[in-house]
TORZADO-233853 format. One record per residue (C-alpha): residue in one letter; x, y, z. Coordinates in steps of 0.2 Angstrom, whole numbers, padded with zeros to 4 digits, always signed. Layout:
AXYZ ...
***
This chain:
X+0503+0475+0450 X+0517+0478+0436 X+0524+0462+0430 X+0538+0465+0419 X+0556+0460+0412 X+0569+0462+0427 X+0582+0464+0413 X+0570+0476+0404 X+0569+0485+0419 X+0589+0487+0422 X+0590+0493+0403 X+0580+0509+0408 X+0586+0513+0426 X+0603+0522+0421 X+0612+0515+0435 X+0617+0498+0437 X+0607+0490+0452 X+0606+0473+0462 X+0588+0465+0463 X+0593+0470+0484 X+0595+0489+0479 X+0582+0488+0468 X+0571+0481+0483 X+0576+0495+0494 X+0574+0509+0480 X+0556+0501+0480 X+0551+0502+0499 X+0557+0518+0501 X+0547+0523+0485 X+0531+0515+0494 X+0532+0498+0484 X+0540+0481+0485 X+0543+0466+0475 X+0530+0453+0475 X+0539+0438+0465 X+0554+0436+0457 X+0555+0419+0445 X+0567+0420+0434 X+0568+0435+0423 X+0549+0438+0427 X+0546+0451+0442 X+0530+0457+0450 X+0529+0472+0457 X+0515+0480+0469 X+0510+0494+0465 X+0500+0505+0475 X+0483+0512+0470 X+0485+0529+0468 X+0500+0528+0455 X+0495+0523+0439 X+0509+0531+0432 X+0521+0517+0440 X+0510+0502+0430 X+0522+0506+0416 X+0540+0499+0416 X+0544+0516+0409 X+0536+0524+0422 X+0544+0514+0436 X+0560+0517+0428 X+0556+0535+0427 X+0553+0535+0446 X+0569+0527+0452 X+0581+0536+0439 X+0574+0554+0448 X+0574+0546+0465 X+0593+0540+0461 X+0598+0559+0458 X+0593+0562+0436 X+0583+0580+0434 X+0566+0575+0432 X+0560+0578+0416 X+0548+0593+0411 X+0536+0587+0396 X+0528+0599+0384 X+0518+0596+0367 X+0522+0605+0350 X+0508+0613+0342 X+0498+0600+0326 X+0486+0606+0314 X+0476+0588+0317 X+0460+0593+0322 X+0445+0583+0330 X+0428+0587+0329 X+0415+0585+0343 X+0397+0580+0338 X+0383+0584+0350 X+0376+0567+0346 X+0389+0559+0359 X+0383+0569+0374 X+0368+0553+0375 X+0381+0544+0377 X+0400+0546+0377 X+0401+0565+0379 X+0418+0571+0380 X+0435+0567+0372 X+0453+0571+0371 X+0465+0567+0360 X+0485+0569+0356 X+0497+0563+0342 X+0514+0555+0348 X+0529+0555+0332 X+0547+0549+0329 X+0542+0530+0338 X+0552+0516+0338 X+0543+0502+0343 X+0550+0483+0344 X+0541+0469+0351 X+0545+0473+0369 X+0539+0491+0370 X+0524+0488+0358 X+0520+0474+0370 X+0525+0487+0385 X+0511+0498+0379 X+0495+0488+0374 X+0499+0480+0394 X+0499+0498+0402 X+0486+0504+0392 X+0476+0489+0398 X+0481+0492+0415 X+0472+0509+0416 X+0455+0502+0408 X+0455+0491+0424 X+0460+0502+0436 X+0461+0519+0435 X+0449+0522+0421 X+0436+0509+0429 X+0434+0497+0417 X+0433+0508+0405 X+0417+0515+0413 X+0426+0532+0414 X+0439+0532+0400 X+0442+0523+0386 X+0461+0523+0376 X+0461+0521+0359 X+0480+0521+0350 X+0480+0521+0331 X+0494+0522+0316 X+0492+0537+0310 X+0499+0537+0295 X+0483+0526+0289 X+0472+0541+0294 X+0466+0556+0284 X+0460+0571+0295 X+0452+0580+0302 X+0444+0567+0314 X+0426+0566+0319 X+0418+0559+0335 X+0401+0555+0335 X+0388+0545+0338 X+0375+0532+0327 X+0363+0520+0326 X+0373+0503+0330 X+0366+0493+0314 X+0374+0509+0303 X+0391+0504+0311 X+0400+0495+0300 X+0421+0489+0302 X+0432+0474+0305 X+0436+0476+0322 X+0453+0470+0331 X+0456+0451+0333 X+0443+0447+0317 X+0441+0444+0301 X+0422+0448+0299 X+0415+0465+0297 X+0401+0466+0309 X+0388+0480+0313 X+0389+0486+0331 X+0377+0477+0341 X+0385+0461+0332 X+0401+0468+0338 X+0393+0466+0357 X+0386+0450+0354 X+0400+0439+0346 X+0416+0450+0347 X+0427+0446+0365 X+0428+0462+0370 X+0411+0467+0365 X+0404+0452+0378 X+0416+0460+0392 X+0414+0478+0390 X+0398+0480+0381 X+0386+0483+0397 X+0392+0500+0394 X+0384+0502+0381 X+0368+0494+0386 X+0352+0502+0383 X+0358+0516+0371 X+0350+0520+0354 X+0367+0528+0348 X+0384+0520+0350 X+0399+0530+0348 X+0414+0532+0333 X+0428+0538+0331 X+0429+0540+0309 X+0442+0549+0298 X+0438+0562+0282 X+0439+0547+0272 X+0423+0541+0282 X+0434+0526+0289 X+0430+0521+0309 X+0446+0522+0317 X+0434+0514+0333 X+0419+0512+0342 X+0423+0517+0362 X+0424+0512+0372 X+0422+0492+0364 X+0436+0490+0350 X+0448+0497+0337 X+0446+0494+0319 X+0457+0481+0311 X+0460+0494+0298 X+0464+0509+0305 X+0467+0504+0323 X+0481+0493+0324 X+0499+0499+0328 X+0514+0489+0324 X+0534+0490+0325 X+0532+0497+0307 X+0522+0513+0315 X+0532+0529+0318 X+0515+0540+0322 X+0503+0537+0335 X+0484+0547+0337 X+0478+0546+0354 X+0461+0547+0360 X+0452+0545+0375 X+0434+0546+0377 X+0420+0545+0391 X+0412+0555+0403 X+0422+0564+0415 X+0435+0577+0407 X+0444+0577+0423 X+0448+0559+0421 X+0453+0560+0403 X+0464+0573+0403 X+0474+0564+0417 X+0471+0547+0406 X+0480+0556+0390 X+0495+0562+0398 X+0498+0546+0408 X+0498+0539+0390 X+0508+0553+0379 X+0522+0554+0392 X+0524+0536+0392 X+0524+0536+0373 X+0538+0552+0374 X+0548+0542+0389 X+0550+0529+0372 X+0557+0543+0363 X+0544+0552+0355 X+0538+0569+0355 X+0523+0576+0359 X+0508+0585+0349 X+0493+0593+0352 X+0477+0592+0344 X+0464+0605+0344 X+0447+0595+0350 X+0431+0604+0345 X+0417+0606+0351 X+0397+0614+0347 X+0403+0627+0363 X+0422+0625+0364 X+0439+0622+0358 X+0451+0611+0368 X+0470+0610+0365 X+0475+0593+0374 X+0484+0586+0381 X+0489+0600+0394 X+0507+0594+0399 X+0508+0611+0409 X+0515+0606+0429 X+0505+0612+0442 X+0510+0624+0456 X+0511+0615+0475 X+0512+0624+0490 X+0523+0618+0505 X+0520+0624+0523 X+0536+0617+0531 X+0530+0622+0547 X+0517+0607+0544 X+0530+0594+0535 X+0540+0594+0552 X+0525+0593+0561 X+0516+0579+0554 X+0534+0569+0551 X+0541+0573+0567 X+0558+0580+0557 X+0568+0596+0559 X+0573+0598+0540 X+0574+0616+0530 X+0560+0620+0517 X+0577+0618+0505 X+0579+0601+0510 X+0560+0600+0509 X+0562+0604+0490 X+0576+0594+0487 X+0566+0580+0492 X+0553+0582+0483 X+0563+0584+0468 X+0570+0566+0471 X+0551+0561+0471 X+0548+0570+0450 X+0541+0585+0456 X+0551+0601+0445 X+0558+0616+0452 X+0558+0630+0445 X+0564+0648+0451 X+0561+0641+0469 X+0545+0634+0466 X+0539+0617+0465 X+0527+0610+0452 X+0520+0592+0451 X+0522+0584+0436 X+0505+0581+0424 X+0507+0564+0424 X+0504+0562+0444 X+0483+0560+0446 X+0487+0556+0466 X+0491+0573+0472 X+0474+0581+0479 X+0481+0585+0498 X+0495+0593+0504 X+0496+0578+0515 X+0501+0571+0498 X+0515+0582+0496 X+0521+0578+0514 X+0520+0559+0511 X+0532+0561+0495 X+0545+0571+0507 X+0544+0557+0517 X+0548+0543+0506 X+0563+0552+0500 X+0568+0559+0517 X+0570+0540+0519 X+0561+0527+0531 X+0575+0523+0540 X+0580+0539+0544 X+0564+0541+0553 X+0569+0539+0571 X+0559+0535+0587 X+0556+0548+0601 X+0553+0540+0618 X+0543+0551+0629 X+0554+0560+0646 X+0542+0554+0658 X+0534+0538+0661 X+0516+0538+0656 X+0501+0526+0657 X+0488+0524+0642 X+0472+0524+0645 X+0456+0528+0632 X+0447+0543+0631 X+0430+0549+0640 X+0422+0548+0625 X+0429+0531+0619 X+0423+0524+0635 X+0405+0531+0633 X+0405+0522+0613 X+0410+0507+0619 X+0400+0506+0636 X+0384+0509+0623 X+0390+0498+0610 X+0389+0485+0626 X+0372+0489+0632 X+0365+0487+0614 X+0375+0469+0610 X+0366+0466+0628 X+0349+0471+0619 X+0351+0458+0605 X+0358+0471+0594 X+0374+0466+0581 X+0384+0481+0578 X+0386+0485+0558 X+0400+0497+0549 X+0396+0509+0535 X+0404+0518+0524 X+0403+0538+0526 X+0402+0542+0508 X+0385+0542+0500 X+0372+0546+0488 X+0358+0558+0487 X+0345+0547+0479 X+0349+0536+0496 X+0349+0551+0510 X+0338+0560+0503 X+0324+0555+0486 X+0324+0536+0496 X+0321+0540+0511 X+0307+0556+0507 X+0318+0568+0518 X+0327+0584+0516 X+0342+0593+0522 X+0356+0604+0517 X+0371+0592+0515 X+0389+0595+0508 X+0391+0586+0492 X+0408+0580+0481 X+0416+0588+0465 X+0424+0579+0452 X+0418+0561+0459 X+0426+0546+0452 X+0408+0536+0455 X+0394+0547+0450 X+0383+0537+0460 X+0392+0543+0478 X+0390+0560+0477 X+0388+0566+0495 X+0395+0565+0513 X+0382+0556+0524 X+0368+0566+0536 X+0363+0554+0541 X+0364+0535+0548 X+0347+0527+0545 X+0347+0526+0526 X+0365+0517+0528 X+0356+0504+0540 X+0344+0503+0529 X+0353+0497+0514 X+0363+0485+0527 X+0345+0478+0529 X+0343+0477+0512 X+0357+0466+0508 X+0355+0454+0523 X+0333+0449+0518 X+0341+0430+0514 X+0347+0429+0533 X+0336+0423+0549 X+0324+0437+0554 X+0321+0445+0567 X+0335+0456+0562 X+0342+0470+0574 X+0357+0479+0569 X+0366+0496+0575 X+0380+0508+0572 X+0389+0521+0580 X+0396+0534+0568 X+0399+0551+0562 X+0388+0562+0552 X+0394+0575+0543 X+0383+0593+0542 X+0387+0612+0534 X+0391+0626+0546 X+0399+0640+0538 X+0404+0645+0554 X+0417+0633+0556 X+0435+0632+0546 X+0432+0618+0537 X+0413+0624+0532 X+0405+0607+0540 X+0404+0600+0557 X+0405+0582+0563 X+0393+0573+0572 X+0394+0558+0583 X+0377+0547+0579 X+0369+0530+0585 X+0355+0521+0574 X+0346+0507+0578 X+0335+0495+0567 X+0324+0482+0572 X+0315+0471+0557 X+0306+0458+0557 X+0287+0450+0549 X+0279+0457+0564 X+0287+0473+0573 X+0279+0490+0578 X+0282+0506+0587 X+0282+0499+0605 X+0299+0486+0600 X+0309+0499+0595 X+0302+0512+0610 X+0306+0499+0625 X+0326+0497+0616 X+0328+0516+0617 X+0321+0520+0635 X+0333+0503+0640 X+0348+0512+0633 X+0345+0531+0640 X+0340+0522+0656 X+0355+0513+0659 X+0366+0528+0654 X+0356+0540+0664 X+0348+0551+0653 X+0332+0561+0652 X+0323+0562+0640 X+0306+0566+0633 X+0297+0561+0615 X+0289+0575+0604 X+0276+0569+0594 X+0280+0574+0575 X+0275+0570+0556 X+0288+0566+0546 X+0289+0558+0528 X+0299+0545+0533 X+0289+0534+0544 X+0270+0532+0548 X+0258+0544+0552 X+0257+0545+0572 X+0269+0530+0573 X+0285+0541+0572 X+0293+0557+0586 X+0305+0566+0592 X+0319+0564+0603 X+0322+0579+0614 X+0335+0580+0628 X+0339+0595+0637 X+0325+0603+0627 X+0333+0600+0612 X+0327+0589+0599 X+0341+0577+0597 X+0336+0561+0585 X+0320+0554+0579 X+0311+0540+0581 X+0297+0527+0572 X+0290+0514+0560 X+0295+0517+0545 X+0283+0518+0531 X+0278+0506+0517 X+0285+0522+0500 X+0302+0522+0509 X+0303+0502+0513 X+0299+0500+0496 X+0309+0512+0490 X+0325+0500+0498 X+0316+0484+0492 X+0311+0479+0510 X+0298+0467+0512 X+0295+0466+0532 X+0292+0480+0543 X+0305+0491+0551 X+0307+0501+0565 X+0321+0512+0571 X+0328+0525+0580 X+0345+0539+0577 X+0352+0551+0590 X+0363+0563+0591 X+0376+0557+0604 X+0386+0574+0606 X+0374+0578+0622 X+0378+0560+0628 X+0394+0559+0626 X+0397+0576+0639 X+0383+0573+0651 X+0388+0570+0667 X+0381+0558+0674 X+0391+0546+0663 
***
């Protein structure tokens, strides 16, 4: 959400708008007004555009979307130089920083950018858990700049909103933003600093500024930036949303060299990044007939720069990962209400798929069971499909995560359950849950590398269950579905010796089934049996008899 001035707004949007144009600019940018008292606007922003939590960024957005060239940022060379200790690695381990000159603040903008800085600790930087922003006068600091890390009784500053120098476990105890923020730093021996070559602390990330060095005012003219934490991806982004915001106030742009024991960075890297666009697809998926020139023009309306018939998105966008992406953008400026509907030449009659019908004729004959159907979420972690449950298996796993602790796509459904189990011990036992949903496995002899899997798993727990409970529910199921199948005696980590087998249809081995052991229920925090059962459905779902 961006609250903001409306007449604050209007000043940067270089054509005069109504609050109703200004509505409709909004919903074909994706966005609309959420209140409107008095001067005072809300604006809802969507989640994947942090750049827009800015009024300058929203403004920047509607002036290219109203026709102005969109602006192409670039960052003059410094000689500030940051140096990188390997002490930080413990705990804070990267950072990148930039210097903004020839400000201008007054009370508005100044107030503009402490509130968007705020905004991306919340939200895109994840409370800070991933980035931290520090801005800083710089004309109160001496360079170089050192980042590194110390013991917290050895930190010693007046931190922002105080009066009292404190140490830095006294600045997590008693200072506000130490009380909100300083689970972050929670169990380690070294907390982090940002000091000058005067041996002044600009800050200790990602807690609190310095009174003295960290406080910018409508007297400063010269801004250091710095972002710390622990994913470079995130930072990098996290500076230039920053820096360009700084520059859309009418400063300029300069790098700083960050160095560290293995590497030299030059951030922030303004530089646009190239786009590909397969017009063939952009009419397919949005149902338009339009030229790839027109594609371009739209996508200029949207920010993105053209250049020598190519088209770069700019480096403050964070959302563009698909080309999907790039296709949604044309859209919005191709305009919502030029979108019109097709009605089919011939009547036709809806009616749900084969497969559907199958899904929801099991889904039945398990509620019919006693079972409560459960929804889970298909992203995961390997501590949880894998070190948890006492199982291996080759699985595809995520790059550049923004939570460290999903890593993976699911292989498979009973850990999921499981956890569901987990979460639910306050509730009336005996608890039987199920769920019909995809798996996903590697096969690098498909397109996309990985194939998907249609799976149903069911749980039964309870202070007394056992192997028999859960055997009767699954030869009730393939009985009334009118399948054959025949159980394969099998050892597997998971569950109990001689209490555990396969499931083979059409002589092949299709799911498993068994009691669960006492390492993996303890490993979930379960304190009553379980027993359950997870089968491939991709036989099922094409046998013939259904």
């Amino acid at each position: 959400m961006l609250n903001t001035s409306l007449e604050y707004l209007k000043t940067l949007i270089k054509k005069k708008v109504s609050v109703k144009e200004l509505e409709d600019i909004l919903f074909n940018l994706g966005f609309e007004i959420d209140s409107l008292k008095g001067d005072e606007i809300a604006i809802e922003i969507t989640p994947d555009r942090p750049d827009l939590l800015s009024t300058h960024g929203l403004a920047r957005a509607i002036n290219v979307f109203l026709f102005e060239k969109p602006k192409k940022y670039e960052a003059k060379k410094s000689e500030i130089k940051v140096f990188v200790d390997e002490s930080v690695n413990s705990v804070r381990p990267y950072t990148v920083c930039s210097v903004v000159r020839n400000l201008k603040f007054d009370e508005q903008n100044l107030k503009e950018i402490v509130n968007f800085q705020e905004k991306l600790h919340e939200t895109f930087a994840r409370k800070r858990k991933k980035a931290a922003i520090g801005v800083y006068p710089l004309e109160k600091i001496t360079p170089p700049i050192y980042y590194k890390a110390v013991e917290p009784q050895k930190i010693k500053f007046v931190p922002l909103d105080s009066d009292k120098e404190m140490n830095g476990n006294e600045i997590l105890k008693k200072h506000e933003k130490g009380r909100k923020y300083g689970e972050l730093l929670l169990g380690k021996k070294l907390y982090p600093i940002f000091i000058d070559s005067k041996n002044e602390i600009l800050s200790m990330p990602p807690i609190i500024n310095s009174a003295k060095l960290g406080k910018v005012t409508t007297k400063t003219k010269d801004v250091f930036i710095e972002c710390s934490g622990e994913d470079i991806f995130t930072l990098l982004k996290t500076l230039n949303l920053i820096a360009t915001t700084l520059a859309d106030f009418g400063g300029n742009i300069y790098s700083v060299e960050v160095i560290y024991p293995d590497k030299k960075l030059e951030t922030p890297d303004l530089k646009p990044e190239e786009v590909k666009i397969n017009i063939l697809n952009v009419n397919k998926i949005l149902g338009t007939n339009i030229s790839k020139e027109e594609a371009i023009n739209f996508l200029e309306r949207m920010g993105y720069l053209i250049e020598g018939g190519k088209v770069f998105a700019p480096c403050y966008r964070t959302d563009i990962l698909h080309e999907i992406d790039i296709i949604d953008d044309i859209g919005r400026a191709y305009g919502v209400k030029n979108f019109k509907p097709d009605f089919p030449l011939i009547a036709t009659t809806g009616g749900l798929l084969k497969e559907t019908k199958i899904k929801n004729r099991i889904r039945e004959l398990m509620i019919g069971l006693g079972f409560q159907e459960v929804f889970t979420l298909i992203l995961s972690s390997s501590e949880e499909q894998f070190s948890k449950m006492r199982f291996e298996s080759k699985a595809i796993f995520l790059q550049n995560q923004i939570e460290k602790s999903i890593n993976m796509l699911r292989v498979s459904l009973l850990p999921e359950l499981l956890k569901v189990l987990k979460n639910s011990q306050h509730y009336r036992f005996p608890q039987k849950i199920f769920e019909i949903a995809e798996v996903i496995l590697p096969d690098e002899k498909t397109e996309t590398k990985s194939i998907d899997k249609t799976n149903i798993c069911a749980l039964i727990s309870n202070s007394v269950v056992n192997y028999e409970e859960i055997s009767s529910v699954l030869d009730s199921l393939f009985s009334n579905l009118h399948i054959s199948y025949k159980l394969k005696e099998v050892r597997d980590k998971r569950f109990i010796n001689g209490r555990s087998a396969k499931i083979v249809i059409d002589k092949e081995e299709k799911g498993i089934i068994g009691e669960f052991c006492p390492k993996v229920l303890e490993n979930f925090n379960l304190e009553n049996p379980v027993v359950g059962f997870e089968v491939d459905l991709s036989l099922l779902l094409k046998h013939p008899g259904n």
